[in-house]
C-alpha positions as CSV (number, residue, x, y, z in Angstrom):
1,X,22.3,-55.6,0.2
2,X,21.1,-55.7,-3.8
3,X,19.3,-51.9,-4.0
4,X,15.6,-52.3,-5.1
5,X,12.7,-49.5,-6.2
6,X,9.6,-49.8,-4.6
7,X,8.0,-51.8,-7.2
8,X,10.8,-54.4,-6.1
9,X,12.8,-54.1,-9.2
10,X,16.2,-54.8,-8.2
11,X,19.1,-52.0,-9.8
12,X,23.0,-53.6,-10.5
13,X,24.3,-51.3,-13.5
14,X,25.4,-47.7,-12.6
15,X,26.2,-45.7,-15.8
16,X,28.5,-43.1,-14.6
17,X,29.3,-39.7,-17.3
18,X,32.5,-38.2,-16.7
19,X,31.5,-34.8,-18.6
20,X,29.0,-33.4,-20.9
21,X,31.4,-32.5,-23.0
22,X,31.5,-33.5,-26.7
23,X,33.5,-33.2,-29.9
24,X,30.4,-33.8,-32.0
25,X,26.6,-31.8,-32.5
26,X,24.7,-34.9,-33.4
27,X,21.2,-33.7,-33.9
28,X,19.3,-36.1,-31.4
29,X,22.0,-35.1,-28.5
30,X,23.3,-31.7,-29.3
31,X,21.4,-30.0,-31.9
32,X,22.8,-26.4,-32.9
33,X,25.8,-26.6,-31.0
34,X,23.5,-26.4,-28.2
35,X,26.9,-26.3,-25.3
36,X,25.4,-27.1,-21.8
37,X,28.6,-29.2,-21.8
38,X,31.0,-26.1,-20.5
39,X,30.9,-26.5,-16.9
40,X,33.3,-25.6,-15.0
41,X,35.7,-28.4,-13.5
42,X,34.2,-27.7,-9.7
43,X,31.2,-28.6,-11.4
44,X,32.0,-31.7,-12.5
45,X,32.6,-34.7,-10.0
46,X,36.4,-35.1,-9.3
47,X,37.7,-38.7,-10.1
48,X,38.2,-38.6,-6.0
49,X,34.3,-38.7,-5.6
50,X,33.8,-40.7,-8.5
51,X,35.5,-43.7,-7.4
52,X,34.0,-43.0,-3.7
53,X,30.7,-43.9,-5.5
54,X,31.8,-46.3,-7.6
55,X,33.0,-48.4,-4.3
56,X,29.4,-47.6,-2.8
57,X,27.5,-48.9,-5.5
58,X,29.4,-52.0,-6.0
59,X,30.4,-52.7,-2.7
60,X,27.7,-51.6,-0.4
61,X,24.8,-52.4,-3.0
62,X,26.4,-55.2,-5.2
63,X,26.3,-54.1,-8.6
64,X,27.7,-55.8,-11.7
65,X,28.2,-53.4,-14.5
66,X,30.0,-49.7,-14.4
67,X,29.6,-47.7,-17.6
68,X,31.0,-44.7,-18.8
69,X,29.1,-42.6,-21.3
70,X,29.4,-38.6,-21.4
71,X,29.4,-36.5,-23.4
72,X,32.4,-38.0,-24.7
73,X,33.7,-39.4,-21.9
74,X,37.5,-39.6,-23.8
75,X,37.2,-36.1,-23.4
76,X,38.1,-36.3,-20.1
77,X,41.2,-35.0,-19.2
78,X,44.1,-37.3,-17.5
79,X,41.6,-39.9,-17.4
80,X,44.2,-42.4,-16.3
81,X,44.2,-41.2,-13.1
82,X,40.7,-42.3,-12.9
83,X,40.8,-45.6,-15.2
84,X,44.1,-46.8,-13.4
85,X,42.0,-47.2,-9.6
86,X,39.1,-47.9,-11.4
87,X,40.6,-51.1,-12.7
88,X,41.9,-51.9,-8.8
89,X,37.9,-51.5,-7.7
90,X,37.3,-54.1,-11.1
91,X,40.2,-56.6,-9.8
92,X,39.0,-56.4,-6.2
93,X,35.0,-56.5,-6.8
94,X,34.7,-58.1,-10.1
95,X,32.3,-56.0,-11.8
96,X,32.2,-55.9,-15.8
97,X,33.6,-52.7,-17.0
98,X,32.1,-51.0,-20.0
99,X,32.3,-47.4,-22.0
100,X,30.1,-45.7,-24.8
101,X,31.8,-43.9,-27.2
102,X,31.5,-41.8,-30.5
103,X,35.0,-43.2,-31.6
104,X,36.3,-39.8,-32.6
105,X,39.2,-40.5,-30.3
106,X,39.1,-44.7,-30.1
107,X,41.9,-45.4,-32.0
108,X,44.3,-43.6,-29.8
109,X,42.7,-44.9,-27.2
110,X,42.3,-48.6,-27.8
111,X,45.1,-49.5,-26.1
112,X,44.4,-47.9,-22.6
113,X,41.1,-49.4,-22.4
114,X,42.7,-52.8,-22.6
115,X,44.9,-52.2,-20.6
116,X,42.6,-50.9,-17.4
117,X,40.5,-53.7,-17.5
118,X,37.0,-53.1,-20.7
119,X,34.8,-55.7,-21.3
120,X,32.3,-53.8,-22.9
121,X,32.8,-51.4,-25.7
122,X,29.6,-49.4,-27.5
123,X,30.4,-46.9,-30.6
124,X,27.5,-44.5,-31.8
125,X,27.3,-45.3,-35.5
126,X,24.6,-43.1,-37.4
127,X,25.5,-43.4,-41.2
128,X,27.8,-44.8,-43.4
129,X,27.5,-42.4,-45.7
130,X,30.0,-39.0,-45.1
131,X,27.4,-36.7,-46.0
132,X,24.7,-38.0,-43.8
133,X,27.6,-38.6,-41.1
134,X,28.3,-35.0,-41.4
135,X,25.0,-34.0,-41.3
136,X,23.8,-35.8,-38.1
137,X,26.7,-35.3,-36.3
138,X,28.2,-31.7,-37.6
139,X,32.2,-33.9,-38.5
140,X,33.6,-35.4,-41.3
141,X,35.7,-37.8,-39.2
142,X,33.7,-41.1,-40.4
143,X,36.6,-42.6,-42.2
144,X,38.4,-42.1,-39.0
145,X,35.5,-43.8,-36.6
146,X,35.5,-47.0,-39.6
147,X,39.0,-46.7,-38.7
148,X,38.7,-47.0,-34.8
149,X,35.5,-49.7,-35.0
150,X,38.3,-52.0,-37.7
151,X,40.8,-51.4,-34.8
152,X,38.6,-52.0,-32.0
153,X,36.9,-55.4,-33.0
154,X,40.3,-56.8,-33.3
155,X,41.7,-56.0,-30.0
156,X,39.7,-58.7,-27.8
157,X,37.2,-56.6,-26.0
158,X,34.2,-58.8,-24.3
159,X,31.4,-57.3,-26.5
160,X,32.0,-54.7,-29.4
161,X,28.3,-52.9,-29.8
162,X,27.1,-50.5,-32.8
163,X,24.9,-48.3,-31.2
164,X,22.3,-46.5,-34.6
165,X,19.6,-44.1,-33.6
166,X,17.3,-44.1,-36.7
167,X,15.0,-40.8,-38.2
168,X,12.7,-40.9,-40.7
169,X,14.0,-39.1,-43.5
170,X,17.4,-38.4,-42.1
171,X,19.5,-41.7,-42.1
172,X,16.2,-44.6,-42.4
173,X,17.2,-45.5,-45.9
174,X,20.3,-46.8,-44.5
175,X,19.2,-49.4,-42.6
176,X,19.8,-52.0,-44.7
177,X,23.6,-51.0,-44.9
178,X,23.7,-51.3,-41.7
179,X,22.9,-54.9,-41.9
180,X,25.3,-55.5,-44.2
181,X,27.8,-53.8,-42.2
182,X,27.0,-55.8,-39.1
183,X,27.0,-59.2,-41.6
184,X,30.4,-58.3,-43.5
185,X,32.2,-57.0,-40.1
186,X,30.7,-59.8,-37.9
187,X,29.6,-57.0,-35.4
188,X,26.4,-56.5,-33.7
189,X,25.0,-53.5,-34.9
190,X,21.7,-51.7,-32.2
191,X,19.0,-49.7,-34.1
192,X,17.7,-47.2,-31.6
193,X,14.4,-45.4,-31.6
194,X,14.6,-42.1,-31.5
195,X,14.0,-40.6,-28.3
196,X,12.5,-36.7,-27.5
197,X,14.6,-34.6,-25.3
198,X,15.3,-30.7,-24.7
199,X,15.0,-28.9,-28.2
200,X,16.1,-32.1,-30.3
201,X,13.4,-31.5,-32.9
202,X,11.4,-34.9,-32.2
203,X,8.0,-35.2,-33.7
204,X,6.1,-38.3,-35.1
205,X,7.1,-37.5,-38.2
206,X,10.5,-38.3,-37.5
207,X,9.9,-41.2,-35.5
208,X,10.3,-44.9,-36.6
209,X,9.6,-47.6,-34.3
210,X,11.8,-50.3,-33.7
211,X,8.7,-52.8,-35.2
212,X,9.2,-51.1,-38.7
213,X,12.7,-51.4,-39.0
214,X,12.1,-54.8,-38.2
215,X,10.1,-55.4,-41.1
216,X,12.7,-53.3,-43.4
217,X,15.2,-55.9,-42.2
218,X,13.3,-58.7,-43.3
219,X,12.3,-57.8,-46.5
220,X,16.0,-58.9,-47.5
221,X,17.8,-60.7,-44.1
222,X,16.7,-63.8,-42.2
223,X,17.2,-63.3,-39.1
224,X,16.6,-65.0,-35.7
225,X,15.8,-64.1,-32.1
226,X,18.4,-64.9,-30.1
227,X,17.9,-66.3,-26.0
228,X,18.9,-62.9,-23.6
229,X,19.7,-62.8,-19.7
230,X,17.2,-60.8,-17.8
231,X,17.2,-57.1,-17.4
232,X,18.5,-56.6,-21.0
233,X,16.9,-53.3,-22.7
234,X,17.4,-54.8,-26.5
235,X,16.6,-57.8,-28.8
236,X,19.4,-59.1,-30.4
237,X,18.8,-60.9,-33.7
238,X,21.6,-63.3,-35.2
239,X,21.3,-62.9,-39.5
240,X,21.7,-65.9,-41.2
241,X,24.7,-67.0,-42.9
242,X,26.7,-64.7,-40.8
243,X,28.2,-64.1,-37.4
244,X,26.6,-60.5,-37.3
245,X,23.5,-58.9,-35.4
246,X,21.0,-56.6,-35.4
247,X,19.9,-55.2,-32.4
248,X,16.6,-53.2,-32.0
249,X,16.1,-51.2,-28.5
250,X,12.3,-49.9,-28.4
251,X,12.3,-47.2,-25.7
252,X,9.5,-45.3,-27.1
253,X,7.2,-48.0,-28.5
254,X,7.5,-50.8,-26.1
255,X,8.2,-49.7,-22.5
256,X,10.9,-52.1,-21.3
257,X,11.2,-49.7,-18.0
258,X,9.7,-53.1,-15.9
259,X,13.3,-54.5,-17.0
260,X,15.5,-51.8,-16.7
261,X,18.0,-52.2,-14.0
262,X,20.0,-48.9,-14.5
263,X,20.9,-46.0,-12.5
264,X,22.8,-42.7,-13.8
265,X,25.1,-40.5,-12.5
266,X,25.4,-37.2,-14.1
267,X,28.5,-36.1,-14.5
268,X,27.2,-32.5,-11.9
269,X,26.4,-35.4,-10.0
270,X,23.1,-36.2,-10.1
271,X,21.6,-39.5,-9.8
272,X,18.8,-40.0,-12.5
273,X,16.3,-42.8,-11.6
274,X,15.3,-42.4,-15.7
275,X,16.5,-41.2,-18.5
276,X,13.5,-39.1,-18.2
277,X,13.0,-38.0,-14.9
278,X,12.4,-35.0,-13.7
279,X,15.3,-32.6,-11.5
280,X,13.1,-32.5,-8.5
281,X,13.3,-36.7,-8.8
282,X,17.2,-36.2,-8.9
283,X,19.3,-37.0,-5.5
284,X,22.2,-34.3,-5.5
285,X,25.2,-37.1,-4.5
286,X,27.4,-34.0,-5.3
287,X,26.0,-32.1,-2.1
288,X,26.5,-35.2,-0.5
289,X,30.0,-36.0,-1.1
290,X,31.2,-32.6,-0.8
291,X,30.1,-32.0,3.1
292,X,32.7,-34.1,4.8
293,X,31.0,-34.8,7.6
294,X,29.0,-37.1,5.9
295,X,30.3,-40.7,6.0
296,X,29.5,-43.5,3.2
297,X,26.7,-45.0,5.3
298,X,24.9,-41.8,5.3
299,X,24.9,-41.7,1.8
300,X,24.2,-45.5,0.9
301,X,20.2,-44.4,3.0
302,X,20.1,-41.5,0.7
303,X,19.9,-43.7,-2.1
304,X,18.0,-46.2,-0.8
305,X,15.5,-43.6,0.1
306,X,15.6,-41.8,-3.6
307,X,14.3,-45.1,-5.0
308,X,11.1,-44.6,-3.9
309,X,10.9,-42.0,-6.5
310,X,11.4,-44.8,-9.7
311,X,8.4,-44.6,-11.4
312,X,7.5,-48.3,-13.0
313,X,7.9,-46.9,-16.5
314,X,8.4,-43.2,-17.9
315,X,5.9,-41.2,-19.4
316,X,4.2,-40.8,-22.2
317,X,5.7,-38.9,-25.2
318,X,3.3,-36.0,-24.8
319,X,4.6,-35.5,-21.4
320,X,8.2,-36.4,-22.3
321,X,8.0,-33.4,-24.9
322,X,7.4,-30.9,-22.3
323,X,10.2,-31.8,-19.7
324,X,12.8,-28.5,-19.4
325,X,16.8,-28.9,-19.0
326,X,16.4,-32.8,-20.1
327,X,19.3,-33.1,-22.4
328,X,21.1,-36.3,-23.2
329,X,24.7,-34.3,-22.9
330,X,23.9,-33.8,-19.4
331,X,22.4,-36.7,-18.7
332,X,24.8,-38.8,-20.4
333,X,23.5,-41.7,-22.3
Protein backbone atom coordinates (compact mmCIF):
# COMPACT_ATOMS: atom_id res chain seq x y z
CA UNK A 1 0.00 0.00 0.00
CA UNK A 2 1.61 3.70 -0.91
CA UNK A 3 1.58 5.51 2.87
CA UNK A 4 -0.55 8.80 2.69
CA UNK A 5 -1.11 11.90 5.33
CA UNK A 6 -4.50 12.82 5.97
CA UNK A 7 -4.46 15.59 3.56
CA UNK A 8 -3.92 12.62 1.00
CA UNK A 9 -0.40 13.42 0.20
CA UNK A 10 1.20 10.29 -0.69
CA UNK A 11 5.06 9.78 1.24
CA UNK A 12 7.89 7.43 -1.00
CA UNK A 13 11.39 8.95 0.29
CA UNK A 14 12.59 7.96 3.78
CA UNK A 15 15.77 9.99 4.76
CA UNK A 16 17.37 7.83 7.26
CA UNK A 17 20.57 9.60 9.70
CA UNK A 18 22.90 7.10 10.87
CA UNK A 19 24.34 9.50 13.69
CA UNK A 20 24.40 12.99 14.77
CA UNK A 21 27.74 12.99 14.73
CA UNK A 22 29.92 15.53 12.82
CA UNK A 23 33.45 16.49 12.01
CA UNK A 24 32.38 20.04 11.23
CA UNK A 25 30.60 23.22 13.49
CA UNK A 26 28.92 24.79 10.56
CA UNK A 27 27.09 27.75 12.03
CA UNK A 28 23.43 26.92 10.57
CA UNK A 29 23.82 23.10 11.95
CA UNK A 30 26.14 23.22 14.86
CA UNK A 31 26.94 26.56 16.07
CA UNK A 32 29.57 26.76 19.01
CA UNK A 33 30.43 23.25 19.02
CA UNK A 34 27.05 22.82 20.16
CA UNK A 35 27.67 18.40 20.61
CA UNK A 36 24.14 16.87 20.94
CA UNK A 37 25.85 14.41 18.63
CA UNK A 38 27.66 12.20 21.61
CA UNK A 39 25.10 9.65 22.13
CA UNK A 40 25.90 6.72 23.27
CA UNK A 41 25.80 3.64 20.66
CA UNK A 42 22.51 2.01 22.55
CA UNK A 43 21.20 5.18 21.59
CA UNK A 44 21.60 5.15 18.30
CA UNK A 45 19.64 2.56 15.97
CA UNK A 46 21.80 -0.56 15.27
CA UNK A 47 22.25 -1.25 11.51
CA UNK A 48 20.00 -4.61 12.58
CA UNK A 49 16.95 -2.12 13.15
CA UNK A 50 17.89 0.05 10.46
CA UNK A 51 17.55 -2.29 7.73
CA UNK A 52 14.35 -3.81 9.59
CA UNK A 53 12.86 -0.37 8.65
CA UNK A 54 14.34 0.15 5.65
CA UNK A 55 12.53 -3.30 4.36
CA UNK A 56 9.20 -1.85 5.96
CA UNK A 57 9.22 1.28 4.27
CA UNK A 58 10.05 0.04 0.94
CA UNK A 59 8.42 -3.12 1.05
CA UNK A 60 5.31 -2.77 2.98
CA UNK A 61 4.67 0.97 1.89
CA UNK A 62 6.49 1.16 -1.51
CA UNK A 63 8.85 3.73 -1.41
CA UNK A 64 11.39 4.87 -4.01
CA UNK A 65 14.17 6.78 -2.53
CA UNK A 66 16.49 5.89 0.77
CA UNK A 67 18.78 8.66 1.91
CA UNK A 68 21.36 8.90 4.32
CA UNK A 69 22.20 12.26 5.86
CA UNK A 70 23.55 12.57 9.59
CA UNK A 71 25.42 14.26 11.04
CA UNK A 72 27.95 12.94 8.93
CA UNK A 73 26.73 9.85 8.13
CA UNK A 74 30.63 8.65 6.98
CA UNK A 75 31.16 8.96 10.47
CA UNK A 76 29.59 5.90 11.11
CA UNK A 77 31.63 3.24 12.09
CA UNK A 78 31.94 -0.22 10.03
CA UNK A 79 29.38 1.22 7.87
CA UNK A 80 29.91 -1.65 5.48
CA UNK A 81 28.19 -3.86 7.40
CA UNK A 82 25.20 -1.71 6.95
CA UNK A 83 25.80 -0.49 3.18
CA UNK A 84 26.72 -4.15 2.04
CA UNK A 85 22.63 -5.50 2.96
CA UNK A 86 21.61 -2.32 2.12
CA UNK A 87 22.57 -2.78 -1.39
CA UNK A 88 20.78 -6.59 -1.32
CA UNK A 89 17.31 -4.55 -0.14
CA UNK A 90 18.42 -1.95 -3.43
CA UNK A 91 18.89 -5.18 -5.81
CA UNK A 92 15.86 -6.94 -4.54
CA UNK A 93 13.30 -3.74 -4.29
CA UNK A 94 14.77 -1.32 -6.66
CA UNK A 95 14.74 1.73 -4.78
CA UNK A 96 17.23 4.71 -5.78
CA UNK A 97 19.87 4.98 -3.25
CA UNK A 98 21.21 8.38 -2.21
CA UNK A 99 23.67 10.00 0.70
CA UNK A 100 24.31 13.71 1.83
CA UNK A 101 27.62 14.50 2.71
CA UNK A 102 30.02 17.25 3.84
CA UNK A 103 32.88 15.54 1.76
CA UNK A 104 35.35 15.72 4.56
CA UNK A 105 35.76 12.07 4.15
CA UNK A 106 34.44 11.48 0.21
CA UNK A 107 37.50 10.83 -1.36
CA UNK A 108 38.22 7.83 0.69
CA UNK A 109 35.08 6.87 0.37
CA UNK A 110 34.11 7.19 -3.32
CA UNK A 111 34.83 3.95 -4.09
CA UNK A 112 32.52 2.06 -1.50
CA UNK A 113 29.59 4.06 -2.42
CA UNK A 114 29.97 2.73 -5.97
CA UNK A 115 30.45 -0.18 -5.11
CA UNK A 116 27.12 -0.73 -2.76
CA UNK A 117 24.87 0.51 -5.23
CA UNK A 118 24.60 5.29 -5.00
CA UNK A 119 22.69 6.87 -7.38
CA UNK A 120 22.48 9.95 -5.73
CA UNK A 121 25.27 11.89 -4.23
CA UNK A 122 24.67 15.60 -2.36
CA UNK A 123 27.90 17.57 -0.90
CA UNK A 124 27.20 20.69 1.41
CA UNK A 125 29.31 23.38 -0.30
CA UNK A 126 29.12 26.88 1.68
CA UNK A 127 32.16 28.99 0.21
CA UNK A 128 34.80 28.75 -2.03
CA UNK A 129 36.80 30.91 -0.32
CA UNK A 130 39.05 29.15 2.82
CA UNK A 131 38.41 31.86 5.06
CA UNK A 132 34.74 32.00 4.74
CA UNK A 133 34.98 27.96 4.58
CA UNK A 134 36.63 28.08 7.79
CA UNK A 135 34.39 30.38 9.23
CA UNK A 136 31.09 28.70 8.47
CA UNK A 137 32.13 25.46 9.11
CA UNK A 138 35.04 25.76 11.98
CA UNK A 139 37.81 23.48 9.19
CA UNK A 140 40.23 24.29 6.80
CA UNK A 141 39.68 21.12 4.80
CA UNK A 142 38.18 22.96 1.61
CA UNK A 143 40.93 22.14 -0.71
CA UNK A 144 40.38 18.65 0.39
CA UNK A 145 36.27 18.70 -0.24
CA UNK A 146 37.30 20.56 -4.02
CA UNK A 147 39.32 17.46 -3.98
CA UNK A 148 36.55 14.89 -3.15
CA UNK A 149 33.63 16.92 -5.43
CA UNK A 150 36.75 16.73 -8.72
CA UNK A 151 36.84 12.92 -7.61
CA UNK A 152 33.29 12.38 -7.18
CA UNK A 153 31.78 13.93 -10.45
CA UNK A 154 34.08 11.62 -12.31
CA UNK A 155 33.04 8.38 -10.90
CA UNK A 156 29.49 7.91 -12.65
CA UNK A 157 27.14 8.55 -9.85
CA UNK A 158 23.35 9.11 -11.12
CA UNK A 159 23.15 12.76 -9.88
CA UNK A 160 26.09 14.76 -8.21
CA UNK A 161 24.19 17.80 -6.19
CA UNK A 162 25.91 21.02 -4.54
CA UNK A 163 23.92 21.62 -1.68
CA UNK A 164 24.78 26.01 -0.59
CA UNK A 165 22.89 27.43 2.34
CA UNK A 166 23.19 31.27 1.81
CA UNK A 167 23.42 34.23 4.88
CA UNK A 168 23.40 37.63 4.40
CA UNK A 169 26.61 38.95 5.15
CA UNK A 170 28.35 35.72 5.80
CA UNK A 171 28.88 33.92 2.36
CA UNK A 172 25.93 36.07 -0.07
CA UNK A 173 28.61 37.80 -1.97
CA UNK A 174 29.60 34.49 -3.27
CA UNK A 175 26.91 33.59 -5.09
CA UNK A 176 27.94 34.48 -8.22
CA UNK A 177 31.07 32.06 -7.73
CA UNK A 178 29.01 29.64 -7.19
CA UNK A 179 27.64 29.97 -10.63
CA UNK A 180 30.58 29.92 -12.06
CA UNK A 181 31.61 26.95 -10.25
CA UNK A 182 28.47 25.04 -11.27
CA UNK A 183 29.19 26.43 -15.15
CA UNK A 184 33.02 25.55 -15.28
CA UNK A 185 32.54 22.04 -13.37
CA UNK A 186 29.20 21.20 -15.21
CA UNK A 187 27.64 20.46 -11.76
CA UNK A 188 24.44 21.46 -10.42
CA UNK A 189 24.92 23.63 -7.69
CA UNK A 190 21.41 24.19 -4.84
CA UNK A 191 21.19 27.64 -3.09
CA UNK A 192 19.37 27.02 0.15
CA UNK A 193 17.51 29.47 2.24
CA UNK A 194 18.46 29.57 5.50
CA UNK A 195 16.37 27.85 7.83
CA UNK A 196 15.88 28.75 11.91
CA UNK A 197 16.61 25.92 14.24
CA UNK A 198 17.74 25.52 18.08
CA UNK A 199 20.29 28.33 18.86
CA UNK A 200 21.61 28.80 15.10
CA UNK A 201 21.41 32.58 15.34
CA UNK A 202 18.64 33.09 12.56
CA UNK A 203 17.04 36.49 12.25
CA UNK A 204 15.73 38.47 9.18
CA UNK A 205 18.69 40.10 8.99
CA UNK A 206 20.46 37.10 7.95
CA UNK A 207 17.90 35.79 5.85
CA UNK A 208 17.87 35.88 1.93
CA UNK A 209 15.17 34.38 0.06
CA UNK A 210 15.71 32.19 -2.60
CA UNK A 211 13.70 35.11 -5.01
CA UNK A 212 16.78 37.52 -4.36
CA UNK A 213 19.38 35.27 -5.17
CA UNK A 214 17.52 34.78 -8.15
CA UNK A 215 17.78 38.07 -9.21
CA UNK A 216 21.69 38.16 -8.18
CA UNK A 217 21.96 35.38 -10.72
CA UNK A 218 20.55 37.18 -13.40
CA UNK A 219 22.17 40.25 -13.33
CA UNK A 220 25.11 38.33 -15.08
CA UNK A 221 23.75 34.35 -16.09
CA UNK A 222 20.88 33.41 -18.38
CA UNK A 223 19.38 30.88 -17.19
CA UNK A 224 16.34 28.69 -17.86
CA UNK A 225 13.64 26.77 -15.91
CA UNK A 226 14.04 23.41 -16.45
CA UNK A 227 10.70 20.69 -16.63
CA UNK A 228 10.81 18.63 -12.89
CA UNK A 229 8.88 15.33 -11.82
CA UNK A 230 6.44 15.84 -9.09
CA UNK A 231 7.21 16.00 -5.40
CA UNK A 232 10.56 17.74 -6.10
CA UNK A 233 11.39 20.45 -3.21
CA UNK A 234 13.82 22.68 -5.75
CA UNK A 235 13.86 24.56 -9.06
CA UNK A 236 16.55 23.60 -11.13
CA UNK A 237 17.73 26.20 -13.66
CA UNK A 238 20.09 25.09 -16.68
CA UNK A 239 22.69 28.46 -17.42
CA UNK A 240 23.22 29.07 -20.80
CA UNK A 241 26.19 28.17 -22.69
CA UNK A 242 26.87 25.47 -20.15
CA UNK A 243 25.95 22.05 -18.90
CA UNK A 244 25.75 23.51 -15.19
CA UNK A 245 22.76 24.39 -12.79
CA UNK A 246 21.57 26.38 -10.23
CA UNK A 247 19.23 25.15 -7.96
CA UNK A 248 17.20 27.32 -5.57
CA UNK A 249 15.12 25.35 -2.66
CA UNK A 250 12.72 28.09 -0.93
CA UNK A 251 11.77 26.42 2.42
CA UNK A 252 11.09 29.57 4.23
CA UNK A 253 9.66 31.90 1.56
CA UNK A 254 7.51 29.61 -0.45
CA UNK A 255 6.00 26.68 1.42
CA UNK A 256 6.52 23.69 -0.88
CA UNK A 257 5.30 21.44 2.21
CA UNK A 258 1.95 20.46 -0.29
CA UNK A 259 4.88 18.66 -2.35
CA UNK A 260 6.95 17.23 0.03
CA UNK A 261 6.95 13.57 0.09
CA UNK A 262 9.53 12.89 2.82
CA UNK A 263 9.70 11.18 6.00
CA UNK A 264 12.81 11.19 8.61
CA UNK A 265 14.24 8.91 10.72
CA UNK A 266 16.40 10.26 13.37
CA UNK A 267 19.24 8.52 13.98
CA UNK A 268 17.62 7.90 18.25
CA UNK A 269 15.01 6.72 16.15
CA UNK A 270 12.47 9.07 15.70
CA UNK A 271 10.28 9.48 12.86
CA UNK A 272 9.85 13.26 12.03
CA UNK A 273 6.79 14.03 9.91
CA UNK A 274 8.80 17.70 9.33
CA UNK A 275 11.72 19.04 9.55
CA UNK A 276 9.96 21.08 12.03
CA UNK A 277 7.84 19.16 13.99
CA UNK A 278 7.45 19.08 17.28
CA UNK A 279 8.78 15.82 19.82
CA UNK A 280 5.30 15.16 20.93
CA UNK A 281 4.51 14.69 16.86
CA UNK A 282 7.52 12.21 16.78
CA UNK A 283 6.59 8.24 16.66
CA UNK A 284 9.40 6.50 18.87
CA UNK A 285 10.21 3.45 16.11
CA UNK A 286 13.14 2.85 18.58
CA UNK A 287 10.58 1.76 21.40
CA UNK A 288 8.99 -0.08 18.82
CA UNK A 289 11.71 -2.13 17.44
CA UNK A 290 13.33 -2.85 20.64
CA UNK A 291 10.21 -4.78 22.36
CA UNK A 292 10.35 -8.10 20.49
CA UNK A 293 7.16 -8.92 20.78
CA UNK A 294 6.21 -6.68 18.35
CA UNK A 295 6.13 -7.99 14.84
CA UNK A 296 6.50 -5.73 11.49
CA UNK A 297 2.74 -5.52 10.99
CA UNK A 298 2.37 -3.92 14.23
CA UNK A 299 4.58 -1.36 13.40
CA UNK A 300 3.70 -0.69 9.66
CA UNK A 301 -0.29 0.66 11.78
CA UNK A 302 1.97 2.71 13.96
CA UNK A 303 2.95 4.63 11.13
CA UNK A 304 0.11 4.78 9.28
CA UNK A 305 -1.53 6.12 12.33
CA UNK A 306 1.40 8.89 13.11
CA UNK A 307 0.46 10.41 9.68
CA UNK A 308 -2.43 11.84 10.93
CA UNK A 309 -0.17 14.17 12.70
CA UNK A 310 1.50 15.76 9.13
CA UNK A 311 0.44 19.15 9.21
CA UNK A 312 -0.16 20.45 5.38
CA UNK A 313 2.72 22.85 5.77
CA UNK A 314 5.05 23.92 8.78
CA UNK A 315 4.76 26.94 10.60
CA UNK A 316 5.44 30.21 10.48
CA UNK A 317 8.92 31.53 11.31
CA UNK A 318 7.79 33.18 14.52
CA UNK A 319 6.69 29.91 15.70
CA UNK A 320 9.57 27.97 14.17
CA UNK A 321 11.96 30.34 16.37
CA UNK A 322 10.50 29.21 19.51
CA UNK A 323 10.66 25.28 19.03
CA UNK A 324 13.22 23.63 21.90
CA UNK A 325 15.72 20.56 21.14
CA UNK A 326 15.08 21.18 17.17
CA UNK A 327 18.49 20.85 15.91
CA UNK A 328 19.41 19.76 12.40
CA UNK A 329 22.33 17.35 13.88
CA UNK A 330 19.64 15.41 15.49
CA UNK A 331 17.33 15.68 13.00
CA UNK A 332 19.56 14.94 10.30
CA UNK A 333 19.08 16.92 7.11
Amino acid sequence: MMLQDSFGRIHDYLRISLTDRCNLNCIYCNPHSSQTNKLKREEELSYEELLRLVNIFVERFGFKKVRLTGGEPLLRKELTNFLSPLFDLKKRFGFQLGITTNGILLNRNVDMLKRYGFDHLNISLDSLNSRSFERITGSNKLNDLISAIENAAHSGFQSLKINTVIIRNVNDYEILDFVRFAAEQNLNVRFIEFMPFSNNGWNESSFISSNEIKEIVETVYKIEKLSSPPNVVGTDYSITGSKGKVGFISSMSDHFCAECNRLRITSTGKLKLCLFSSIGEDLDLKLLLRDKSIPDDCISEKVVASMSNKKFKHPEIIELRKLEKNNMLSIGG
